[in-house]
N, C-alpha and C positions, 0 to 999 in steps of 0.2 A: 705494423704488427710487431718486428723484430722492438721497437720502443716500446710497445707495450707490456712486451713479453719479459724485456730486461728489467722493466718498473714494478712488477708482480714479482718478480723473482727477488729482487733488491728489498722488496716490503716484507717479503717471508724469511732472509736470510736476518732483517732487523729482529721480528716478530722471533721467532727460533735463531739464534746466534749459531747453535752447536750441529744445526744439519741446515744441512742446503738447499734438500729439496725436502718440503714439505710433505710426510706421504700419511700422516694421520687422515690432512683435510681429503686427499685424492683417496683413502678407503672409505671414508663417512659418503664419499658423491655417489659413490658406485650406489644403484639402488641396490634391496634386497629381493623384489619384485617388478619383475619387468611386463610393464601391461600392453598389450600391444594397441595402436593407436584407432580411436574409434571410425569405425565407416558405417553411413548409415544407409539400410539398407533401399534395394532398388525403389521405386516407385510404381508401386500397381494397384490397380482398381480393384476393388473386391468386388466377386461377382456372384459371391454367396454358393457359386458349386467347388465341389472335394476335385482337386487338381488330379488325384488319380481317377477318380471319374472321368477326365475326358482323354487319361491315356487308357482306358478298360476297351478291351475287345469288344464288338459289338455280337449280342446274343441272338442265335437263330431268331428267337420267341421277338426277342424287341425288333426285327425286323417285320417281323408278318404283322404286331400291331403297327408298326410306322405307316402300314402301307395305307390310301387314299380306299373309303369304301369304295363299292363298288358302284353302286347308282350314282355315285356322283363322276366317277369314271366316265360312264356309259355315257352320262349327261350334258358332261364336256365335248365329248368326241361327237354328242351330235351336233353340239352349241358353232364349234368353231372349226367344223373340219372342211367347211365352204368356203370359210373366209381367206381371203385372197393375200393378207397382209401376212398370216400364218406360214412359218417354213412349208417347204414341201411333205417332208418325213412326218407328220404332225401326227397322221393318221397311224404308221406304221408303230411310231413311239407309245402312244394310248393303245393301242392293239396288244404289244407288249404287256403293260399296265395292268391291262383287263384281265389277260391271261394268267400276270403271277398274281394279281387280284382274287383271281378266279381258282386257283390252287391253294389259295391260304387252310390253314391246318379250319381256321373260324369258319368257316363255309365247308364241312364235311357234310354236315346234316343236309346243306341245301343243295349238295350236289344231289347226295341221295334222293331227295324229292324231284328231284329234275330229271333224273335219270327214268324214276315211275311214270314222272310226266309223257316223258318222250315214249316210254313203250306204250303208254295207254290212248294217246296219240295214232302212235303207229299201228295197235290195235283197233282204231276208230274209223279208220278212213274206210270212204263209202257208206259208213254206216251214218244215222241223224236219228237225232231225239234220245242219244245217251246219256249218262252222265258221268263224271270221272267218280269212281272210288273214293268214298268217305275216308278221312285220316284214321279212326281204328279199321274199317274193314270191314265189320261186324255186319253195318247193314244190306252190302253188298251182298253176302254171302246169302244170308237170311232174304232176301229177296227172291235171290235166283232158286233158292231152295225151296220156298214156299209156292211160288206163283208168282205174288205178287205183282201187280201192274204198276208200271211207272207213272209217276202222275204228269208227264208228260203226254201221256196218254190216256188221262182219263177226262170224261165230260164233266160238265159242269157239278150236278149230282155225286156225282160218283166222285169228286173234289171233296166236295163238302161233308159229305158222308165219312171221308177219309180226314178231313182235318176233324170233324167231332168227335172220332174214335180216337186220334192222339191229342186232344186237347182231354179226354176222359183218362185215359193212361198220364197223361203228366201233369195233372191236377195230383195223382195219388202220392201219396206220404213215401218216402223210398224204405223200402224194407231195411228193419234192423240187422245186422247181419249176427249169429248165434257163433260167441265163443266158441271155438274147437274145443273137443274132449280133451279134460286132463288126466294123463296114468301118471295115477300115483300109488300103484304097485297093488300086491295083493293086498284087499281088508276083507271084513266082518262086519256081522250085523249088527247095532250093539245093543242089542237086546239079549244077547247070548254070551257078552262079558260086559254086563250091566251090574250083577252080583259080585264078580273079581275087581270092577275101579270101585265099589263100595269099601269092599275089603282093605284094597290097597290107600282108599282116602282115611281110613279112620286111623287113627294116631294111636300107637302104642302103649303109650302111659299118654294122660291128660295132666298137666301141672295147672297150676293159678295163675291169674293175672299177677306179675307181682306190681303192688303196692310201696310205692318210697314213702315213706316214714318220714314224720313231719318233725321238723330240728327242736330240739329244744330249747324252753323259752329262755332259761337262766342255766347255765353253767358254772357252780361252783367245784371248786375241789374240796378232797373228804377232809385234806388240812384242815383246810378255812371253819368246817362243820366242827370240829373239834378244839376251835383255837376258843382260849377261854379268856375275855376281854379285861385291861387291867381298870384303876380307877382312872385314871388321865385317857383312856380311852372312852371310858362312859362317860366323865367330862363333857369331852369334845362332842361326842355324838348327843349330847342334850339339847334342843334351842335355848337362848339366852330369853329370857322373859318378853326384851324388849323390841324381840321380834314377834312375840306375840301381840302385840298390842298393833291391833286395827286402826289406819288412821280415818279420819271422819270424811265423809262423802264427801267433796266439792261440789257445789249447786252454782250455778253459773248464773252470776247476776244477782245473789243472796247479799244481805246488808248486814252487819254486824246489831246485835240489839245497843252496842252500848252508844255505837254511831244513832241509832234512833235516840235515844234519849240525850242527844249533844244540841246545848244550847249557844246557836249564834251569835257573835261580837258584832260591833260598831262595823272594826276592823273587816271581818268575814264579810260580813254585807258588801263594801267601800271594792275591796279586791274583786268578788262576785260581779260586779258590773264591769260588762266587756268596754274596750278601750276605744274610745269615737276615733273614727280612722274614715279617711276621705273615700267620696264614691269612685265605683269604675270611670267615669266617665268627668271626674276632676281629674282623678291619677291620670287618663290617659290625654286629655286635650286642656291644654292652656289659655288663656285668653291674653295674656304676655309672654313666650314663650323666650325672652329674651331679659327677663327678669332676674334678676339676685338676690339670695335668700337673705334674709335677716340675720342668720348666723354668720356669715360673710362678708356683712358691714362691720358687725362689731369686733372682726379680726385684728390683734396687731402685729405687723410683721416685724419680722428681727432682724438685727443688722447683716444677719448673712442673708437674708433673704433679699435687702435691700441692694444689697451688694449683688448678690445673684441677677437680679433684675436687668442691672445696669447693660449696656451693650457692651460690646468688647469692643477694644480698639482696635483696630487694622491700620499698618502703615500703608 
């Protein structure tokens, strides 16, 4: 190194005589931008979910959907709670289950039905041939209000008799039900300001339709009416004669008389007769087809042609 370093120093002291150390070159090295050196980055799989998504707190609400329905709960806990291969706690654990199952905010309504259940239940014992309470209520009521017998109780007749009388009511069309009254404040009759919306529809003064007026057809100014024309302008504005003059109809296919009255030559005749020209069927098949025309024997060639002829020589 120390050899290398004195042979670098020794080639710049050549290169610049007057300084020793070189310090142009040593400020052009310095960059002006210093980038720092590339790292690339880790290796991960994309998994298509938002990375703060799986640092987010988990929400009451997404818990109670997470939870297992409940029938299939139930379903389990009868499936495998005999089975012998099953921890012990198996039952205790699904019991749990069922229970925060069984509390979810989605099962309000069915608790409510379950609770009617139970009193009506508990209302029933001892008793036979009741029936639980319809879901509006309505016919229960209407029942016990009327008489009515239950057809639990009734004979055969007295069946039938009762399904034809609601097969007659539920055949019938359901009543339309009639708009509620609208207030819309104090009126009148209007027969008694029938004479005032007269008054008030007829129109003050009556004007016309108006009519737009149709353009006119030639616009001159009053100048022009008055300007008195020189002779170079009545000149000009005359036709020349020889634009009067009509030229004669063309008839298509009309023959000149003097051509009628043209008498034929020798000559006229000789041209008139079309030129003997060989058939389709000489022009296209030959019976020598390797034959040479007549004009092509009596050729003479010329000495450059003969020349041309010649082959060329190859060494």
């Amino acid at each position: 190194m120390d050899m290398v370093s004195n042979f670098n120093d020794d080639a710049q002291h050549k290169i610049y005589p007057k300084h020793k150390e070189n310090w142009r070159i040593n400020v052009l090295s310095v960059p002006t931008k210093r980038i720092e050196k590339y790292v690339p980055p880790p290796y991960a799989i994309f998994t298509g979910v938002n990375p703060a998504a799986l640092k987010a707190p988990i929400k009451p609400r997404d818990k109670q959907l997470a939870m297992a329905p409940l029938t299939k709960l139930i379903n389990n806990k009868k499936t495998y709670a005999h089975n012998p291969a099953i921890r012990k706690d198996y039952v205790t654990i699904m019991d749990t289950q069922i229970h925060q199952a069984w509390n979810n905010i989605y099962n309000e309504y069915k608790k409510v039905r379950h609770e009617k259940h139970l009193k009506w239940l508990q209302s029933r014992k001892g008793k036979r041939g009741k029936k639980p309470p319809s879901k509006g209520g309505k016919g229960a009521k209407d029942s016990k209000a009327k008489g009515v017998k239950s057809i639990y109780s009734m004979n055969s007749a007295e069946y039938k008799k009762h399904v034809e009388e609601w097969l007659e009511t539920a055949a019938k069309p359901k009543p339309v039900p009639e708009a509620p009254p609208v207030d819309r404040g104090p009126h009148c009759n209007i027969d008694d300001i029938k004479e005032h919306i007269d008054a008030l529809s007829t129109p003050p003064t009556v004007k016309e339709k108006y009519v737009e007026p149709p353009p006119p057809k030639h616009l001159v100014k009053e100048s022009a009416l008055l300007y008195v024309p020189t002779e170079r302008v009545q000149q000009l504005a005359t036709i020349p004669p020889r634009m009067l003059i009509k030229e004669p109809e063309f008839k298509p296919g009309a023959v000149k008389r003097g051509a009628l009255m043209h008498k034929t030559t020798e000559y006229d005749n000789k041209m008139s007769v079309p030129r003997a020209r060989a058939s389709a069927n000489d022009a296209d098949l030959k019976e020598d087809p390797f034959s040479i025309s007549k004009n092509a024997l009596k050729y003479k060639a010329s000495p450059r042609i003969i020349e041309l002829a010649k082959p060329q020589a190859r060494g």
